[in-house]
C-alpha positions in Angstrom: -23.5 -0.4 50.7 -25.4 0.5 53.7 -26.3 -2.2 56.6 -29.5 -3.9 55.7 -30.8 -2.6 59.3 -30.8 0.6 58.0 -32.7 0.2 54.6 -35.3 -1.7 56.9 -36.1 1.2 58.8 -37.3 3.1 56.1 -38.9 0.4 54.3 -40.9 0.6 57.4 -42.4 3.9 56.9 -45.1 3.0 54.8 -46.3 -0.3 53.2 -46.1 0.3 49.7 -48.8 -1.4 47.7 -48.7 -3.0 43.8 -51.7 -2.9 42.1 -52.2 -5.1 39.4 -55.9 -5.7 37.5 -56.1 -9.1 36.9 -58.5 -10.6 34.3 -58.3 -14.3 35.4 -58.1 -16.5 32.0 -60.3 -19.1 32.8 -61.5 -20.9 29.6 -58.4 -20.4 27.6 -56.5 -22.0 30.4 -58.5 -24.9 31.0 -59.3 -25.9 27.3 -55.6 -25.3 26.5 -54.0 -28.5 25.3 -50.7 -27.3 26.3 -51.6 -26.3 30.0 -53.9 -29.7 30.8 -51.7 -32.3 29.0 -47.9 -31.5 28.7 -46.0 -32.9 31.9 -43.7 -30.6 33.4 -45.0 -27.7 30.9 -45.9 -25.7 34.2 -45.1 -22.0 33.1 -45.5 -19.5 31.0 -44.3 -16.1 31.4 -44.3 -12.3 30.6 -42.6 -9.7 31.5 -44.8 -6.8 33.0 -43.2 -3.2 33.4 -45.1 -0.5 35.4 -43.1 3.0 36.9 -43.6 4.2 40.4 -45.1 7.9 40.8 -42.4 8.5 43.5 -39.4 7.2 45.1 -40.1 5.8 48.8 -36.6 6.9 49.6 -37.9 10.8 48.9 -40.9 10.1 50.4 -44.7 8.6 50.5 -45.2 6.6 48.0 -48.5 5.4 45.7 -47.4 3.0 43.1 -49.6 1.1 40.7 -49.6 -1.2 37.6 -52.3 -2.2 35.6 -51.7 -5.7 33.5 -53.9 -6.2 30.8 -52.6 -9.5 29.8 -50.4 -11.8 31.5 -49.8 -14.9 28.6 -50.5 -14.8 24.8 -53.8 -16.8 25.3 -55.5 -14.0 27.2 -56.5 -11.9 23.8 -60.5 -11.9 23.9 -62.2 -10.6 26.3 -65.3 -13.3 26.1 -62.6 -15.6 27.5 -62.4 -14.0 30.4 -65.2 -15.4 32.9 -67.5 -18.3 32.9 -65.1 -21.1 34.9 -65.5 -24.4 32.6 -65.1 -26.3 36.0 -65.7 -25.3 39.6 -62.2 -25.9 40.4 -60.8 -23.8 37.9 -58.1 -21.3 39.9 -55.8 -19.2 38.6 -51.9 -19.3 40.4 -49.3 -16.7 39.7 -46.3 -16.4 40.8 -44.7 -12.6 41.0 -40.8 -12.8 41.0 -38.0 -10.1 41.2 -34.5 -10.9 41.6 -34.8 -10.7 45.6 -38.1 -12.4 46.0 -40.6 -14.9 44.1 -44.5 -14.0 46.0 -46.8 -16.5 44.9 -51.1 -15.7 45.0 -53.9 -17.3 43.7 -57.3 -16.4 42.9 -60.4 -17.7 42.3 -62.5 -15.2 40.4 -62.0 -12.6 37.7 -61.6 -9.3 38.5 -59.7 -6.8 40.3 -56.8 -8.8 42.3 -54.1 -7.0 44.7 -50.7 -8.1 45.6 -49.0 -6.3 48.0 -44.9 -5.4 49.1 -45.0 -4.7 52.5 -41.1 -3.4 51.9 -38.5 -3.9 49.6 -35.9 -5.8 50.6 -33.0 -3.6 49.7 -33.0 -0.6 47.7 -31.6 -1.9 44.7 -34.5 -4.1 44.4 -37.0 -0.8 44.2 -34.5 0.8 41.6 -34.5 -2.4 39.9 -38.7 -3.0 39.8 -38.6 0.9 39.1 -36.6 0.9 36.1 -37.6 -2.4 34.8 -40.7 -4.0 36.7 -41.4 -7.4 37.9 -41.9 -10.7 36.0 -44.8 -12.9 36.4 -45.9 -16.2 35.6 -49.1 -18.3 35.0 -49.0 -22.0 36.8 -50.2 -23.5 33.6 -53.7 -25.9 34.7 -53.9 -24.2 38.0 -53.2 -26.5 41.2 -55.3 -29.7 39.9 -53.3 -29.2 36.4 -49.8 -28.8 38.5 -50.9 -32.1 40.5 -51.8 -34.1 37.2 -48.3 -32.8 36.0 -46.8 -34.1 38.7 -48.0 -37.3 38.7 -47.0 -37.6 35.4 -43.1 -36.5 36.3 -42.7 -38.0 39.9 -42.6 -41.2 38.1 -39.2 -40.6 36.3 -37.2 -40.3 39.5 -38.5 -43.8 40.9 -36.9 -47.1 40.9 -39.9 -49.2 40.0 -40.4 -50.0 36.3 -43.4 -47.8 35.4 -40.6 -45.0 36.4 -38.2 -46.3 33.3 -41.6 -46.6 31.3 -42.6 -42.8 31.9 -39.0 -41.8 30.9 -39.3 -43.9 27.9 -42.2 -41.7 27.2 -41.9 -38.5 27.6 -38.5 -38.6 25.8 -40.6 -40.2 22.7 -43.3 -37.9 22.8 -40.7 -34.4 23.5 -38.2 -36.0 21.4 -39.0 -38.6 19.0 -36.9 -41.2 20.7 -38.2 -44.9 19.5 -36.6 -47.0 22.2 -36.3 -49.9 19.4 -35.7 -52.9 21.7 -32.5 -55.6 20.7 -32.5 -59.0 20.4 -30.8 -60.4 23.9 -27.7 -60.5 24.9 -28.2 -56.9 25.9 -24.4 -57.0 27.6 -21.8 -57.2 24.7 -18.7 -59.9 25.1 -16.1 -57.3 24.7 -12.4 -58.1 23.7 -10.4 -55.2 25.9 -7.8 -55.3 23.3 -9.8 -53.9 20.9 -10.5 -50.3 22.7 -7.9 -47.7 22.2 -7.3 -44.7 23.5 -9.5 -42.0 23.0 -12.4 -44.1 22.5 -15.3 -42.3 23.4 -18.0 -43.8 25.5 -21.8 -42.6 25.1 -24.0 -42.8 28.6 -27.7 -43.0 28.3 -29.7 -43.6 31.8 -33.7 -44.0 32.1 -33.9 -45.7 35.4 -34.3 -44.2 38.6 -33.3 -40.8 40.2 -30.7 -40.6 37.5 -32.7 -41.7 35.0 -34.9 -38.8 35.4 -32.4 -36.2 35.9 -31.2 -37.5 32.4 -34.4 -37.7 31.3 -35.0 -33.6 32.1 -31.6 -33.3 30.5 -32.3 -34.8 27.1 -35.5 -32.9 26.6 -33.6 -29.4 28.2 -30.4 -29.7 26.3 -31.3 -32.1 23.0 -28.9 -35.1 23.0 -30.0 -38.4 23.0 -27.3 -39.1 26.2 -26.8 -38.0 29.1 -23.3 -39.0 30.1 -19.7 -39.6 29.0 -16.5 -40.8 29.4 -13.6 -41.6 27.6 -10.8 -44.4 26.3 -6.8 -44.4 27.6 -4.2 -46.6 27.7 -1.6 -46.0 30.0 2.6 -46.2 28.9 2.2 -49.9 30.4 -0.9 -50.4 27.6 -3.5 -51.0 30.7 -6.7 -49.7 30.0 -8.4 -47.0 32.2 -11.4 -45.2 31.7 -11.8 -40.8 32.5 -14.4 -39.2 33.6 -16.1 -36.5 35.9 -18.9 -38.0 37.6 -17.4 -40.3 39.7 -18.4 -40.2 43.2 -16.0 -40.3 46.3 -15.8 -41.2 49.7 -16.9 -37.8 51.1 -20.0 -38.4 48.2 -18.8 -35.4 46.0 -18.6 -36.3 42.3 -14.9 -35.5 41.3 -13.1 -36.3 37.9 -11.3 -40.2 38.5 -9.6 -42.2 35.9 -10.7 -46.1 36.8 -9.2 -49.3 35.5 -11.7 -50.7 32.9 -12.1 -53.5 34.7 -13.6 -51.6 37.7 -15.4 -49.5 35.6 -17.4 -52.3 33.3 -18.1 -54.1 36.2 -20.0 -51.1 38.2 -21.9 -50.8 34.8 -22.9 -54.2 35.0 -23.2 -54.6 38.7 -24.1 -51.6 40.3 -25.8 -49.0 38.9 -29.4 -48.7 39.0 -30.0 -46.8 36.4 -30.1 -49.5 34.3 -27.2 -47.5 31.8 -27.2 -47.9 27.7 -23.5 -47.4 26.5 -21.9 -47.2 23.1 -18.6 -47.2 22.4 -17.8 -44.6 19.6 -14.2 -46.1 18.1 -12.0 -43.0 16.9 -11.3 -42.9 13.2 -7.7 -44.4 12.1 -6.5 -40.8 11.2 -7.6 -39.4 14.3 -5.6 -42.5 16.2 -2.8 -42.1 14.7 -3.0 -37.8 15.8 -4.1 -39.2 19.1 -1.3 -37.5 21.4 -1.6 -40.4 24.1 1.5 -39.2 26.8 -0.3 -35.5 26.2 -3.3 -37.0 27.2 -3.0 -38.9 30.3 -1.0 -36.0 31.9 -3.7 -33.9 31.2 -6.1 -36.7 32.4 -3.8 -36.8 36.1 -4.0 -33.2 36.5 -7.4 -32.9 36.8 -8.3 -36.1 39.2 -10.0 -34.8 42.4 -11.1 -31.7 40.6 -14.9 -31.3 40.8 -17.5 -32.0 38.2 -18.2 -29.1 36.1 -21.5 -27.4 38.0 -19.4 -24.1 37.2 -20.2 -24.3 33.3 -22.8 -26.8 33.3 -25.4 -24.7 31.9 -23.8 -22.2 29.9 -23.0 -25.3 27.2 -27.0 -25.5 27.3 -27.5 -21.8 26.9 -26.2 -20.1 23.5 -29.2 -18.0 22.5 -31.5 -15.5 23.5 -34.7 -17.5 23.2 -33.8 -21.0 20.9 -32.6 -22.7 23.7 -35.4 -23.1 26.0 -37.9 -25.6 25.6 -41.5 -24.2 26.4 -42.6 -22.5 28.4 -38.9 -21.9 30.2 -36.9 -18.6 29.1 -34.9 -16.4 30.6 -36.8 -14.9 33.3 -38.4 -17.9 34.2 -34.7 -19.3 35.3 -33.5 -16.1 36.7 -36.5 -16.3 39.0 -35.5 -20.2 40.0 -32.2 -19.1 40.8 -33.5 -16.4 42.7 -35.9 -19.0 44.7 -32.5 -21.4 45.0 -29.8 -19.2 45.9 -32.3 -18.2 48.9 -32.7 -22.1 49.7 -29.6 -23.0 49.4 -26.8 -20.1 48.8 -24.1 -22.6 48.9 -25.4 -24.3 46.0 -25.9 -21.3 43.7 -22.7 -19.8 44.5 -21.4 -22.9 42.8 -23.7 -23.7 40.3 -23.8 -20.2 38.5 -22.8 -16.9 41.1 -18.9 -17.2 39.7 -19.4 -17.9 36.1 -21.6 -15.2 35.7 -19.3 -12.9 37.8 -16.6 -13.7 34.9 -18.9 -12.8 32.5 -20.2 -9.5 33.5 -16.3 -8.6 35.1 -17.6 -8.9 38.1 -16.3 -10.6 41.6 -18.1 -11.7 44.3 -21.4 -10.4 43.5 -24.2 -12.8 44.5 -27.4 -12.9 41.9 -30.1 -10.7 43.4 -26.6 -7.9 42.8 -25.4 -9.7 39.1 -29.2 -9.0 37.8 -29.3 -5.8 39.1 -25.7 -4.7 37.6 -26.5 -6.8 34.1 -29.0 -4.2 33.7 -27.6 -1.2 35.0 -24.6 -1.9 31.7 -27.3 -1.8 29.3 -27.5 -5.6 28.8 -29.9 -8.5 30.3 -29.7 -11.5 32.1 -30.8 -13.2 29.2 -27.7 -12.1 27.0 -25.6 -12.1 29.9 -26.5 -16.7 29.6 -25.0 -16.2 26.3 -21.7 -15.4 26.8 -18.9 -18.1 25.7 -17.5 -19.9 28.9 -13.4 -20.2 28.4 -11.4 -23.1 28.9 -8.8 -20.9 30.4 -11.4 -19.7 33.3 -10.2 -21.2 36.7 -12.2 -21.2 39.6 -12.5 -21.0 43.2 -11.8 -24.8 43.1 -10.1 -25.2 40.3 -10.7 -25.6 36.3 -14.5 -26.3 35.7 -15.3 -29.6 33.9 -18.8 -31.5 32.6 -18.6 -35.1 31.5 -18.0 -34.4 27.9 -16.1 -31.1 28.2 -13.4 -33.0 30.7 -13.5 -36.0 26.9 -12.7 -33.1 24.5 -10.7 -31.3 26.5 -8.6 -34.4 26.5 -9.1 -34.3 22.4 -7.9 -31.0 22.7 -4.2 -31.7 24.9 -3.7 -34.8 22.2 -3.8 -32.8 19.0 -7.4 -33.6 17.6 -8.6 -30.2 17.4 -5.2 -29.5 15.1 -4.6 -25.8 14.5 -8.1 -24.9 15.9 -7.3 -25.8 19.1 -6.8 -22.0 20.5 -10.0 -21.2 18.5 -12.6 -23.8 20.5 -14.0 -23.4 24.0 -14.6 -27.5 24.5 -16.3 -26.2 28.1 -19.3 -25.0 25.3 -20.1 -28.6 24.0 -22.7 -30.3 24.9 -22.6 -34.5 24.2 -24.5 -34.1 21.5 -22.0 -31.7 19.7 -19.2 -34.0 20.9 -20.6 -37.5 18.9 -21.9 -35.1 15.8 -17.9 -34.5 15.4 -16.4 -36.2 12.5 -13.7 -38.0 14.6 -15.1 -41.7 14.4 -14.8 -44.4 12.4 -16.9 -44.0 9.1 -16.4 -47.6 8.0 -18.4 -50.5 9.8 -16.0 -53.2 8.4 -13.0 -51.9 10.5 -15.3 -52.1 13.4 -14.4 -54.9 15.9 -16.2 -58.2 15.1 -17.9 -58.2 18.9 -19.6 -54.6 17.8 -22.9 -54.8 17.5 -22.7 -59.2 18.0 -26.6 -60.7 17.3 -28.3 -57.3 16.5 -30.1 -57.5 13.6 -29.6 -53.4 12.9 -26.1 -52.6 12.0 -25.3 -49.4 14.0 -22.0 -46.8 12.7 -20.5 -47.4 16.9 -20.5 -50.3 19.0 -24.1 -50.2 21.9 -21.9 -52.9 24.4 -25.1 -52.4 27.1 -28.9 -52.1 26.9 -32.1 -53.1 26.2 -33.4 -50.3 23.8 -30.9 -49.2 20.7 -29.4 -46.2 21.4 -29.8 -43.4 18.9 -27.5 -40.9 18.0 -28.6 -38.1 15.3 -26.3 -36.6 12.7 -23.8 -39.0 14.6 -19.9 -38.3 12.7 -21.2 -35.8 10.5 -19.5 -32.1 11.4 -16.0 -31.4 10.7 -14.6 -28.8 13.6 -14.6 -25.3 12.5 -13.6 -21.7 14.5 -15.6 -20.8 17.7 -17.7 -23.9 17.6 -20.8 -24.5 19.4 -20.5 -21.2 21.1 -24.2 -19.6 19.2 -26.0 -22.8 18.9 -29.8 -23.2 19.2 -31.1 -26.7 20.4 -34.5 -26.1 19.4 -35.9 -28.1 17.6 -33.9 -30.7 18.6 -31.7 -29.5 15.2 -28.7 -27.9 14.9 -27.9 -24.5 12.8 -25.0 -24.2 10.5 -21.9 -23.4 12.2 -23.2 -22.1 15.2 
């Protein structure tokens, strides 16, 4: 590839303009229910395709487009003008993978947004071949600031920030937030927790409480967190996981003693945690491979949390995975707007696993979208692809909360003769409690489970105000390439996906 100096210089020969007409939807937007009253709903997106009447690298250049629609509301023309309110204003935001150009206008008609350059060639061969994406700011800048309002809450400390999570995830969800008679804090007897116990992690207070919260709704389990059970050859109890943070403040897999680890629950954090203890069934105890296990569990202490393959357990599907108005080319163009913010970040959070997955190496995005499509594929099914326990990266083998628990299951023998034929690094926490591995019989749990509730739950809630739910909880018996094509919309499962 050339030097980027030398691109610029012919960018600079003439400013190339993109004309787009622009038939500003202002009463379909406004009286929308779904742009004035969903919180976070902010986008909705199409993707608009136009071809250039001559290359700029061959010579001058006159390039136009001319969008006749820009969501599915805009259909009727009487729609069209006529503001319903003075501040009605129209934002879009215009993305390719090297740029997001936002504009905004405030009357109907013929609207221009202008390139000066392109930024590289390979962007103009990419907007060429495929055009650029653009997006309506649902409500205009009034609706985004009553979105807002609604949202900024959820990342607060102060109660009516808990309240606004215990909201939105009721009206997104259907979560009831049933409260408990108190004590809310179980008397546990240690001796009763085995290994390979699985604990269940749901936070609604505070900054984490709302990244959870954005989780739930995004991915569709009712928890945000987990961690899991083991016993060490001495019988002391530790508890595994990957989010524990360390001195440098990087969140790195740790086994803790349980006594450390209850008493932060209790004690110190802030985000006011629910937890259930999910007991494994007797059969699967018995299976449980326990030396297997904790030398699995000390050869990945240190490693990082899993931001490798964090989001490809979310993404299975083309389009049944995104909650509106999000799809595909709406996060391809927030990854585009990251990785310029902060390139660090995105190398880690997506660059390498989607180099695997395309054969790639060292490609950053703005170069992965433009190859995805040069194969004859798309960024959307390039999300798709099955992440590998086997993949190792730049520092080291990739682990979330719950795929760092199975992954465990998987060393001590749970997964049985499957084993080779499951990618735990795919689950998401709510495929990991939907397993059938845990007790089915509420007399063999311990007596302390569930002490003073008057609703008899199938696991053990040991912290919380609210009773923590837990759909189709025990009910799927493992089966080949699990979890690999799964929708989570709406909030249901298909059939051995």
């Amino acid at each position: 590839m050339a030097p980027r100096s030398f691109f610029s210089s012919i960018f600079s020969i003439r400013k190339i303009q993109l004309i787009i007409i622009i038939l500003v939807n202002y009463s379909t937007r406004i009286s929308s229910e779904e742009a004035i009253k969903e919180p976070l709903l902010l986008w909705s997106s199409n993707h608009a395709v136009f071809s250039l009447k001559q290359d700029p690298f061959q010579g001058n250049l006159e390039s136009s487009a001319i969008l006749a629609w820009l969501t599915p509301r805009m259909s009727h023309e009487n729609r069209l003008s006529n503001p319903d309110t003075w501040t009605c204003t129209d934002v879009y935001l215009f993305a390719t993978p090297f740029r997001l150009t936002p504009d905004y206008y405030f009357f109907s008609g013929v609207h221009t947004v202008e390139f000066d350059d392109w930024s590289r060639k390979e962007e103009y061969d990419f907007v060429k071949d495929l055009g650029v994406s653009i997006f309506l700011v649902e409500g205009g800048p009034l609706g985004d600031l009553r979105a807002l309002v609604e949202v900024f809450p959820s990342f607060t400390n102060a109660g009516w920030g808990q309240r606004s999570n215990l909201v939105f995830l009721n009206k997104h969800m259907g979560a009831t937030f049933e409260a408990r008679p108190e004590p809310w804090v179980t008397n546990i007897a240690v001796g009763d927790i085995h290994s390979g116990d699985f604990l269940v992690i749901s936070k609604i207070h505070g900054r984490w409480g709302g990244f959870e919260t954005l989780e739930k709704w995004v991915f569709g389990p009712y928890a945000g967190h987990s961690a899991v059970c083991l016993r060490n050859a001495k019988g002391k109890l530790w508890v595994g996981g990957s989010e524990h943070e360390d001195e440098e403040g990087q969140y790195v897999i740790a086994l803790l003693p349980w006594d450390e680890w209850w008493n932060f629950e209790l004690t110190e954090d802030d985000a006011n945690p629910h937890i259930a203890l999910l007991p494994l069934h007797p059969d699967l105890r018995s299976k449980f491979n326990e030396t297997a296990a904790w030398e699995y569990a000390q050869s990945m202490i240190g490693l990082p949390y899993g931001y490798h393959n964090f989001i490809f357990s979310w993404i299975d599907t083309i389009s049944d995975n995104y909650p509106p108005p999000l799809d595909a080319h709406l996060v391809a163009s927030v990854m585009t707007v990251w990785s310029q913010l902060q390139p660090a970040y995105a190398a880690k959070m997506w660059n390498e696993s989607l180099n695997k997955r395309l054969g790639t190496q060292g490609l950053d995005l703005p170069e992965i979208l433009v190859e995805v499509e040069r194969c004859g594929s798309s960024f959307a099914e390039l999300l798709t692809i099955p992440e590998q326990d086997d993949w190792v990266y730049v520092d080291g083998k990739s682990t979330s909360c719950v795929a760092f628990v199975l992954g465990m299951y998987k060393v001590a023998g749970l997964f049985g003769d499957l084993a080779s034929q499951i990618q735990v690094t795919e689950f998401t926490i709510k495929d990991a409690y939907m397993l059938n591995f845990f007790e089915n019989d509420s007399s063999r749990l311990p007596k302390w489970c569930n002490e003073g509730d008057t609703v008899e739950l199938p696991f053990c809630q040991i912290k919380g105000k609210y009773r923590m739910e837990l759909p189709e909880y025990n009910t799927l018996d493992p089966y080949p390439h699990m979890a690999e094509t799964c929708r989570s919309l709406p909030y249901s499962r298909s059939d051995y996906c």
